[in-house]
N, C-alpha and C positions, 0 to 999 in steps of 0.2 A: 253253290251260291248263285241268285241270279246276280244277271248282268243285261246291261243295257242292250240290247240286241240291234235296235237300227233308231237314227234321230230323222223321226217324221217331219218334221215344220220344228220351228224356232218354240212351241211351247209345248209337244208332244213327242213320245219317247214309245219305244217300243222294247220290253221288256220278254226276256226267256222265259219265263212262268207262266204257264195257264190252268184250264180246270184241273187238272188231273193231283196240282199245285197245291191248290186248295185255296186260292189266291181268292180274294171277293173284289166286287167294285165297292170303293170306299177306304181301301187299305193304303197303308203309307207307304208311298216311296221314299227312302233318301237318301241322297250322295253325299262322300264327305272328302274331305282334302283333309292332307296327314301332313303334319309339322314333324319332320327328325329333330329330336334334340341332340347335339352332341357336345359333350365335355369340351371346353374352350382351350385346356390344356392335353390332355391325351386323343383326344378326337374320339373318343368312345360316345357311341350311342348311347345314349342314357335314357331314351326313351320317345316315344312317338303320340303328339297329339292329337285327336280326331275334331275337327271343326264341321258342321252343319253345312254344305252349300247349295244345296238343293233339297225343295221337297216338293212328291209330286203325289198325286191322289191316281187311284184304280179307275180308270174309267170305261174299262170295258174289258172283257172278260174273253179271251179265245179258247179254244182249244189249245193249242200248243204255245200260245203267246198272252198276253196282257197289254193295253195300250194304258200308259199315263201320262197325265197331266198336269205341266205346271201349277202349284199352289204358291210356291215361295222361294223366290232364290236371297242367300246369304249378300248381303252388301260388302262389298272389302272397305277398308278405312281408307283407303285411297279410290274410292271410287269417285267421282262428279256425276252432278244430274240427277235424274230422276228416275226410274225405274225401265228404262229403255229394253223393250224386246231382246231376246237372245237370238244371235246370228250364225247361219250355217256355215261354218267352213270345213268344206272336205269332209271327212267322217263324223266330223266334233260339231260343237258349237260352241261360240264364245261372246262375249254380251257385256255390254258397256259398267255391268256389276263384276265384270272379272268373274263369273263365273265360267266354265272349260266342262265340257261333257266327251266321254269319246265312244264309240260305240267298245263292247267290251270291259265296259268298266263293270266292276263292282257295285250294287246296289241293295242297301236292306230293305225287305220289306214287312212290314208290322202292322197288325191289327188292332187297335182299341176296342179293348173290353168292355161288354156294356155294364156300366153298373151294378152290380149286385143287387136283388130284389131286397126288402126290408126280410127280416123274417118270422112276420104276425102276419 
């Protein structure tokens, strides 16, 4: 699975994946944050929710790596203000939208298909 490999600046990311990948510039990054559910009376798991909190674009293509770039970070319901830059702390980063990146993490990355041709 890639993973975030090192956080260059507050809207750039360096990712495991390169050519060899098959990775393109233009392909999607995204991170997510998982909700456990647990039963209120047994504590059992019952299951685990995937939310959106980052999306980032291919912007350049290495040999053994990929750099991306911020396109979209998830708002939380508690967040205030306006879309303020994400801030380097230590390995991570963290940003007045509550979003949390660490290097390491888990990251999907996907391609948009182009359209289908007509076929006449």
């Amino acid at each position: 699975m890639a993973k975030v490999a090192k956080i260059l600046t507050p809207t750039l990311l360096a990712v495991n994946v390169g050519k060899a990948t098959g990775v393109q510039v233009g392909d999607e990054v995204i991170l997510f944050r998982s909700e456990h559910v647990n039963d209120p009376v047994t504590g059992e798991e019952l299951d685990v929710v995937n939310f959106v909190k980052l999306r980032l674009e291919i912007s350049e293509v290495r040999e053994k790596m990929s750099l991306a770039k911020v396109t979209d970070r998830q708002r939380s319901q508690s967040s205030v203000g306006g879309a303020g830059k994400l801030k380097t702390m230590g390995d991570g980063f963290t940003g007045e939208e509550d979003v949390s990146v660490q290097t390491g993490e888990d990251v999907v990355i996907r391609r948009e298909d182009p359209p289908a041709e007509p076929p006449f």
